[in-house]
C-alpha positions in Angstrom: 24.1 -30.5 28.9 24.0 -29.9 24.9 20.6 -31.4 24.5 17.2 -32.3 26.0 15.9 -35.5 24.1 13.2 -36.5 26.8 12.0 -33.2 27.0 12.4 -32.1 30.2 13.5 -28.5 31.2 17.0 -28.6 32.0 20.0 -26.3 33.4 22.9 -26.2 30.4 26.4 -25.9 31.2 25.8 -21.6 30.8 23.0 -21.8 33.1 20.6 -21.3 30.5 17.2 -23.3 30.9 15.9 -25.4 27.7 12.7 -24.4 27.9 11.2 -24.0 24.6 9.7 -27.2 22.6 8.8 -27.1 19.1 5.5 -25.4 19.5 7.5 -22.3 21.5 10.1 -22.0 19.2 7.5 -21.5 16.2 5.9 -19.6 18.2 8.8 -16.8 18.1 9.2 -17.7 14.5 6.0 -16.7 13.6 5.5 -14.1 16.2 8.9 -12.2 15.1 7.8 -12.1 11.6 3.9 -10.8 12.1 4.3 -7.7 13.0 2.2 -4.5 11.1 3.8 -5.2 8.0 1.9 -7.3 6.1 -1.1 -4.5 6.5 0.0 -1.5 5.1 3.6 -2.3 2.6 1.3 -4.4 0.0 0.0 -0.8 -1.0 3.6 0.4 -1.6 4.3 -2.5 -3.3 1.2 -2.2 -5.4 3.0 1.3 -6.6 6.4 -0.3 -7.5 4.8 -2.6 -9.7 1.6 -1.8 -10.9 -0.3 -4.3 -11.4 -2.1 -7.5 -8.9 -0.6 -10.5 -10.4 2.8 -8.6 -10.0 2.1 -7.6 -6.3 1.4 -11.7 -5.9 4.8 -12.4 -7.6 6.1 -10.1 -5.1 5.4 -12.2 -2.4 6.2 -14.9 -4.0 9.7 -14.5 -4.8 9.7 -13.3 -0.8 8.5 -16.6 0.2 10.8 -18.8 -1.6 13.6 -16.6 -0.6 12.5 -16.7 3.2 11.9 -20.4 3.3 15.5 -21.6 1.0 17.0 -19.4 3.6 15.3 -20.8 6.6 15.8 -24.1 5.4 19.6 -23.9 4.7 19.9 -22.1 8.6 19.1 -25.6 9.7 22.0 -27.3 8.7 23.5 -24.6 11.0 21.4 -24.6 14.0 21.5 -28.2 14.2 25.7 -27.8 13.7 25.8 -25.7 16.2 23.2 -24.8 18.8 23.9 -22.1 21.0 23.1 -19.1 22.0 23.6 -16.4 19.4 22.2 -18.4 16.4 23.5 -16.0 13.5 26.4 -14.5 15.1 27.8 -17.9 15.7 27.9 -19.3 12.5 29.4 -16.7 11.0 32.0 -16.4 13.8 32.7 -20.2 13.1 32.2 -20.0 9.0 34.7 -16.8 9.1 36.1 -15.3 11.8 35.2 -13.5 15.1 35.7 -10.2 12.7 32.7 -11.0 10.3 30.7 -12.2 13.5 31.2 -9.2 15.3 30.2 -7.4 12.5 26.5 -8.4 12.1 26.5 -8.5 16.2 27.5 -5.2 15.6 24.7 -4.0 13.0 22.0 -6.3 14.6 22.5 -4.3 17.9 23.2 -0.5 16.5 20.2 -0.7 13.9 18.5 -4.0 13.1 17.5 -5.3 16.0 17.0 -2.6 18.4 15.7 0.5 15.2 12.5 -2.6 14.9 11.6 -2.6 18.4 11.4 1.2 18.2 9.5 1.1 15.2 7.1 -1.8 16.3 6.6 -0.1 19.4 5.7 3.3 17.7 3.4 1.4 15.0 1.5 0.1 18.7 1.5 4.0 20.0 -0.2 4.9 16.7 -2.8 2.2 16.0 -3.5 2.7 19.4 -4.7 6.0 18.8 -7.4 4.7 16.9 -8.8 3.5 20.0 -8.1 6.9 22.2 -7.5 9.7 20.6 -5.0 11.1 23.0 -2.5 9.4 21.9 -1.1 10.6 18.9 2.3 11.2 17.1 1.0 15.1 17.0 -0.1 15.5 21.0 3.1 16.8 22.4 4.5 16.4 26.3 7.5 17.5 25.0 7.4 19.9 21.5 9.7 19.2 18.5 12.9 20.5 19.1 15.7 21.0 16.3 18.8 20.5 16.4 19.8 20.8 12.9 17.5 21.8 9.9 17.1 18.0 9.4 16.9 16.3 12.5 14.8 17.2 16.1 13.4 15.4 19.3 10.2 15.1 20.4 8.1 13.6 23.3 4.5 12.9 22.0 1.9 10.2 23.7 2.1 7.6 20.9 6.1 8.0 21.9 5.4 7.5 25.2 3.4 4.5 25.2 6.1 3.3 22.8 8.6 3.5 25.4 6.4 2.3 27.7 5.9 -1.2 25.5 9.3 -1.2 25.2 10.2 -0.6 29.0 7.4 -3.0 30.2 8.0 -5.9 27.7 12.0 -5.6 28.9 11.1 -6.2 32.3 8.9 -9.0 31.8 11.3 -10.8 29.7 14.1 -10.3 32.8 12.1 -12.3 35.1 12.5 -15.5 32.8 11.6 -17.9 30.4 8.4 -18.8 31.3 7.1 -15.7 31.4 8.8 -14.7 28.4 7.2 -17.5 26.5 3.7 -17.3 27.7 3.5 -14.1 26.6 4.8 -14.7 22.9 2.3 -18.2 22.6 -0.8 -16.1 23.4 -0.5 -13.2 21.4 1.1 -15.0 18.3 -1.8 -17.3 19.2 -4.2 -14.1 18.8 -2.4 -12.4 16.0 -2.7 -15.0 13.7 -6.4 -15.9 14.8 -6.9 -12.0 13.4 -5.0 -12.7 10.0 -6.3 -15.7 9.6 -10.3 -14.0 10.3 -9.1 -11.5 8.3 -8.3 -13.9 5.2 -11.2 -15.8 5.9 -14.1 -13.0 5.7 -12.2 -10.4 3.0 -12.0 -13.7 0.6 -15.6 -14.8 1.6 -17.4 -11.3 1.5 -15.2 -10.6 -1.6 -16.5 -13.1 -3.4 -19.9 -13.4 -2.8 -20.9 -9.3 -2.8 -18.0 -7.5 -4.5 -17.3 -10.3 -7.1 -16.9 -7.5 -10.0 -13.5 -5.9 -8.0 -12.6 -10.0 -7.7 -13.4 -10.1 -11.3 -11.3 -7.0 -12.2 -8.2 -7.6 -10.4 -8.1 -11.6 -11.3 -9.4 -11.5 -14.9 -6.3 -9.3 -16.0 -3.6 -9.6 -13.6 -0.6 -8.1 -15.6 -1.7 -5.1 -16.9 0.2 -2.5 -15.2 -2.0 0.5 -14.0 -3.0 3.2 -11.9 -0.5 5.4 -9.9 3.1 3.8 -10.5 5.8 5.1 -8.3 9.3 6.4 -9.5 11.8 3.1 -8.2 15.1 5.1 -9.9 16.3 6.8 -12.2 13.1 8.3 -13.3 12.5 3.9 -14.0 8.8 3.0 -13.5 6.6 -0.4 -13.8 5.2 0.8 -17.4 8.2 -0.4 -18.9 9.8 -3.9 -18.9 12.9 -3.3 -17.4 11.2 -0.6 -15.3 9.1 -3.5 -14.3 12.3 -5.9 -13.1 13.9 -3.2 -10.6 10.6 -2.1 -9.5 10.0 -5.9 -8.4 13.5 -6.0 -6.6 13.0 -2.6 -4.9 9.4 -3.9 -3.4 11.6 -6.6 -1.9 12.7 -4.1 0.4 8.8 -4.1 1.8 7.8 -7.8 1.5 11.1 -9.1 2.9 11.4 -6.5 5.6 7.8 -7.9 7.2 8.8 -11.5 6.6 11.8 -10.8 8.5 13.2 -11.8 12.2 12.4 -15.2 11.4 16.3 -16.1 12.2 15.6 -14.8 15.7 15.0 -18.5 17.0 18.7 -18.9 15.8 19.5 -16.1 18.9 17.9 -18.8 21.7 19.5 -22.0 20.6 20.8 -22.3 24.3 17.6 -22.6 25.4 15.7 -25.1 23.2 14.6 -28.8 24.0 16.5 -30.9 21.1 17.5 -28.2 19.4 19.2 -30.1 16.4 15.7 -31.0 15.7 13.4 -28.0 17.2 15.0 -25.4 15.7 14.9 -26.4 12.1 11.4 -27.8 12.3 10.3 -24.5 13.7 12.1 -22.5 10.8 10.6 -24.3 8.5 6.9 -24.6 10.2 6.9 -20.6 11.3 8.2 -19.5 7.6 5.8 -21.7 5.4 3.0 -21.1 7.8 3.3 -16.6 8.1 4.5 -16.7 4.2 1.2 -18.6 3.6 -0.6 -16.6 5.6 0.5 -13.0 3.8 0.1 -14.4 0.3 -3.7 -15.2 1.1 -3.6 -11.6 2.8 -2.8 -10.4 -0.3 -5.7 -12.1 -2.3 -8.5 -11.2 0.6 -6.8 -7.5 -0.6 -7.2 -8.4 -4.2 -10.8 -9.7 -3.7 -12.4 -6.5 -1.9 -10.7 -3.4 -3.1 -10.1 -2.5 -6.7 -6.4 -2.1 -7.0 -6.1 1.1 -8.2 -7.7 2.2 -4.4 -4.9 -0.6 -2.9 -2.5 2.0 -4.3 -4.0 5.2 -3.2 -5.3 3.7 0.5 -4.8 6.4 2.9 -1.8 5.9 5.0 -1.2 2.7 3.4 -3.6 0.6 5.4 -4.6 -2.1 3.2 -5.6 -4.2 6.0 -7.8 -1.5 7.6 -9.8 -0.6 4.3 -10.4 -4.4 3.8 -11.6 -4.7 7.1 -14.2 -1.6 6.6 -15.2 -3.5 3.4 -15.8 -6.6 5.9 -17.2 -4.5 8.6 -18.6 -1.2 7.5 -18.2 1.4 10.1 -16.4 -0.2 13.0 -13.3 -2.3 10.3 -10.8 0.5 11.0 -11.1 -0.1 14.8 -11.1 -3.9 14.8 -8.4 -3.5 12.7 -6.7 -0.9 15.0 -7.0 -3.5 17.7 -5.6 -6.5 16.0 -2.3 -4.3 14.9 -2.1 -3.2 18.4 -2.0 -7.5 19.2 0.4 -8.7 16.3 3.0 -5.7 17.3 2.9 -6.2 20.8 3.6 -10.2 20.3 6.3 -8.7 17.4 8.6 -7.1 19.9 8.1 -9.6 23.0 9.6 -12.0 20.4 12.3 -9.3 19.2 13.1 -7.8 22.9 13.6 -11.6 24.3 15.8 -12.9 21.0 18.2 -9.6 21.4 20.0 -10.0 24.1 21.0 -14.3 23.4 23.2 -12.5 20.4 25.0 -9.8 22.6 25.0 -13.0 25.5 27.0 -14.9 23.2 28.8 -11.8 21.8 30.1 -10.9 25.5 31.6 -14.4 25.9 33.9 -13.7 23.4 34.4 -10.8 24.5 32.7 -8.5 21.3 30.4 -6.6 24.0 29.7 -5.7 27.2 31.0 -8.0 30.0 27.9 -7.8 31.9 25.9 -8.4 28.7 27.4 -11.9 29.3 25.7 -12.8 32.5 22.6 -14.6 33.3 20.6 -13.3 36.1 18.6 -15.9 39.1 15.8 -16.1 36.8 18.8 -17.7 33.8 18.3 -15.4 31.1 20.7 -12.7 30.2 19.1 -9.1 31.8 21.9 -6.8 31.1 21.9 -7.6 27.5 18.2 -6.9 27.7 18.3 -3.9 29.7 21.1 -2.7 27.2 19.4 -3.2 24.1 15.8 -2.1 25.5 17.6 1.5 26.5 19.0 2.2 22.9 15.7 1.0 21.3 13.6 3.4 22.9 16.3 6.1 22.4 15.2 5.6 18.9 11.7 6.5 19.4 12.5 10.0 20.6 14.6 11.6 17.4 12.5 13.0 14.1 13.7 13.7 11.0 12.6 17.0 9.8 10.6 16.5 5.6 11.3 19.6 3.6 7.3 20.3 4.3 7.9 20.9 8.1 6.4 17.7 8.8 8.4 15.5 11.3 9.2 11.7 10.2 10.9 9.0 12.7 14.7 8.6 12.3 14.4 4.9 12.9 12.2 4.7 9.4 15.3 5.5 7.9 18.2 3.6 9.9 15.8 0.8 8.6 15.5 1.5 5.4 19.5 2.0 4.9 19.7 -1.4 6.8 17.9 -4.0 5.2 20.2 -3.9 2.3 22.7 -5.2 5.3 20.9 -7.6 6.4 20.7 -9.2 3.0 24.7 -8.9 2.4 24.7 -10.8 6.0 21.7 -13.9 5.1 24.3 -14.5 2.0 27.6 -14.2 4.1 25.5 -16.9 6.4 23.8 -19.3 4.1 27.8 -19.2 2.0 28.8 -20.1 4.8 27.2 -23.7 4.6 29.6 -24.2 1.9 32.5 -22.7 3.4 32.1 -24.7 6.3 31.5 -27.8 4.6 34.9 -27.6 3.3 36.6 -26.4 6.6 35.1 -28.8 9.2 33.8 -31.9 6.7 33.8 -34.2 9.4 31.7 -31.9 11.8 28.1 -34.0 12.8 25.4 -32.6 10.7 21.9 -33.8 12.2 20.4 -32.1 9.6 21.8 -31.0 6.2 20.2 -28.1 4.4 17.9 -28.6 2.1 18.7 -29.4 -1.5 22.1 -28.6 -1.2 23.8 -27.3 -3.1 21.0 -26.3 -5.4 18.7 -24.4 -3.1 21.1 -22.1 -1.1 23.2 -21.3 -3.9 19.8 -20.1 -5.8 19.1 -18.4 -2.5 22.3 -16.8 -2.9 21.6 -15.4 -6.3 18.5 -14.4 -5.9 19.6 -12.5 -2.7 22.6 -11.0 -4.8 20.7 -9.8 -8.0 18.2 -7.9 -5.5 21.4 -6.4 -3.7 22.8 -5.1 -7.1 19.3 -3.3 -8.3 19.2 -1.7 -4.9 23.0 -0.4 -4.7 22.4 1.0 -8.5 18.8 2.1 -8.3 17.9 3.4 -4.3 21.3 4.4 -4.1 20.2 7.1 -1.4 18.5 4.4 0.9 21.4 1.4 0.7 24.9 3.0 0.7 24.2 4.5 4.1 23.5 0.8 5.4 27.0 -0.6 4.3 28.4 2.8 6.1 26.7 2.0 9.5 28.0 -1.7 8.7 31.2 -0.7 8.0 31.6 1.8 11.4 32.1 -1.7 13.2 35.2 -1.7 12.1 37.3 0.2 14.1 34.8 -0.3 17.2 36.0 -4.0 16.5 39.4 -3.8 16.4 39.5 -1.3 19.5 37.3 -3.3 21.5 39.5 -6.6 20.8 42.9 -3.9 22.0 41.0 -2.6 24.8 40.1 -6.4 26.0 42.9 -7.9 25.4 41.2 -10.1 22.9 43.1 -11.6 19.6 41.3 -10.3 16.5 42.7 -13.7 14.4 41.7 -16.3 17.6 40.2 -19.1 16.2 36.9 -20.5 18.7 36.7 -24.2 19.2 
């Protein structure tokens, strides 16, 4: 059964259940997006730019990309909702190549390199809270196995694993459970954002109205500490300026990402032609809102010269001291600890609907393919929840001795990736318009063609700055891309599968 218009749960033909209405779906919209993000990167940001009216702009050219982008996915979800969202429409705009590509990428790095660092993000803001668990208290010391790279076992690893382990299992014993547990805590997360907004703007104003006054009564003059964004480019000059606004894309995009998650669970939405794009366009608007008024409840308590120099980058720590002298941090700690545990229960359960879909065809692990009694797809899950928290345990070693996370880095070469694949995607609206004009469309993507072509563009310009100016942290991504090739076209020989087959 394709569709659920009375909106009753009900078995489809694959055995999944539609069980999510529209208030679940934006649900994982929102809760995939809010994750720790949006609390510390605004002070990186800050540094590529230099200025607050250029750290606003920042996140404004974020939202409009986010929302064109969600809105033009619509036209696709309501085209073709199934199970695997992204990988499908670019297996049915392309070929099963350039769909077992992102597949590919989404399960070596994007999908599963977040969960581990979400879950680590928990271990440490949980730390906060009880000391014993930290990145630095050892079960298992740093061990190195070459002069850049070692493993380690500390207790905020642990209880990353631990996250990742327990939210696995939950999500293998169904839908329901699976659901419940995204609604509440994206339900609490953005209570805390929203709190958060709410008092830093209110106590802002009314007793540190001269740091309001400061930041808002000159908004472009760049100052402060400006960080190095290529080259030896920084915000003090214009062109400096420009990159430095495209490189702090990589920060403001990366936590308004996973929004195209709800694209992974088509199989399982009530009237999804209709669900899923209202929920792309309800969950985007709503969290890009929501972390533009973050940014001004920043702006309003803390001058931005300190925005830039926060230690550890916790923006949304320092306002909350501001709000709550003494105890902020901890409140803070504890709201962090909320939004990233709802983060990866919406990340864990999307997963494994992309390598569902990508086992049909074939492109992954046979038993990835199968739904268990409880009708969702536990081998994919199990799958992707071992690799993830393999990620937590390797450390990259910093030319101070100091040990980093590996997964910091996988992300970082990635999300230049992930763009190249939201342009493949939204070009492929066009492409299939041309290919299969007859095809239903329920829904057509907003302002077409004008809207994702801009999207498009915009996407592309950032792409460019990145590939010539953070050379270091973007080539690498189109090399882990690009090691799906072979895997491809030996999985296809090793299956039996035909690398040119068209799909109905």
């Amino acid at each position: 059964m394709a569709t659920d218009v009375a909106g009753v749960e009900q078995q489809t033909k694959e055995g999944f259940v539609r069980g999510l209405g529209l208030l679940d779906s934006t649900m994982i919209v929102a809760g995939s997006m809010i994750g720790s993000g949006i609390f510390i990167v605004s002070a990186d940001i800050a540094r590529q730019v230099g200025s607050p009216g250029w750290l606003l702009v920042v996140w404004i050219i974020t939202g409009l990309l986010t929302v064109g982008a969600a809105l033009s996915y619509g036209e696709l979800a309501a085209m073709m909702p199934k199970a695997g969202g992204q990988y499908v429409y670019l297996r049915e705009a392309y070929s099963p190549f350039w769909g077992f590509l992102y597949g590919w990428t989404l399960f070596l790095v994007i999908q599963t390199a977040t969960i581990a660092a979400v879950a680590v993000a928990f271990g440490r803001f949980t730390g906060l809270l009880i000391p014993s668990i930290s990145e630095s208290n050892y079960i298992i010391q740093p061990t190195k196995i070459s002069s850049s790279y070692a493993f380690s076992l500390s207790t905020a690893q642990l209880l990353g694993i631990v996250m990742i382990v327990l939210l696995t299992f939950m999500n293998t014993r169904g839908l329901k459970l699976g659901k419940l547990v995204q609604n509440v805590f994206t339900f609490a997360k953005t209570g805390s954002l929203i709190a958060l907004i709410v008092l830093g703007i209110i106590v802002g104003l009314l007793w540190h109205g001269d740091i309001a006054a400061a930041n808002f009564g000159d908004l472009w003059t760049v100052r402060g500490s400006l960080q190095d964004v290529g080259h030896g480019l920084t915000a003090a000059a214009a062109f400096g300026l420009f990159v430095g606004i495209c490189v702090a894309q990589t920060n403001s995009l990366f936590s308004s990402d996973a929004w195209n998650n709800i694209t992974f669970t088509a199989g399982e939405v009530k009237d999804p032609q209709k669900n899923i794009r209202l929920a792309l366009l309800f969950g985007t608007g709503g969290v890009i809102v929501l972390y533009l008024l973050a940014n001004i409840a920043y702006l309003v308590t803390l001058p931005f010269e300190v925005i830039q120099k926060v230690p550890s980058d916790r923006v949304g720590s320092a306002t909350a001291e501001v709000i709550f002298p003494g105890f902020g941090a901890v409140l803070m700690a504890a709201a962090i600890m909320i939004s990233t545990f709802g983060c990866n229960n919406g990340l864990i359960f999307a997963g494994a609907r992309a390598y569902y879909a990508m086992a049909k065809d074939g492109l992954f692990f046979k038993a990835a393919g199968e739904l268990n009694k409880f009708h969702v797809p536990a081998w994919g899950l199990i799958i992707q929840g071992i690799l993830a928290a393999l990620y937590v345990l390797p450390r990259t070693v910093r030319a101070d001795g100091s040990y980093g996370s590996l997964y910091n880095d996988l992300l970082t070469y990635v999300i230049s990736a992930a763009l190249i694949f939201y342009i493949l995607t939204i070009v492929g609206i066009f492409v299939l318009r041309h290919k299969r004009p007859d095809v239903e469309r329920p829904y057509k993507a907003f302002g077409y063609p004008i809207v994702p072509a801009l999207y498009c563009v915009g996407a592309a310009i950032i792409l460019v700055v990145l590939f010539v100016y953070q050379t270091t942290a973007t080539w690498p991504g189109l090399l882990i891309v690009l090691t799906g090739v072979p895997v491809y076209f030996i999985w296809t020989r090793l299956t039996g599968g035909d690398p040119n087959a068209e799909r109905p």
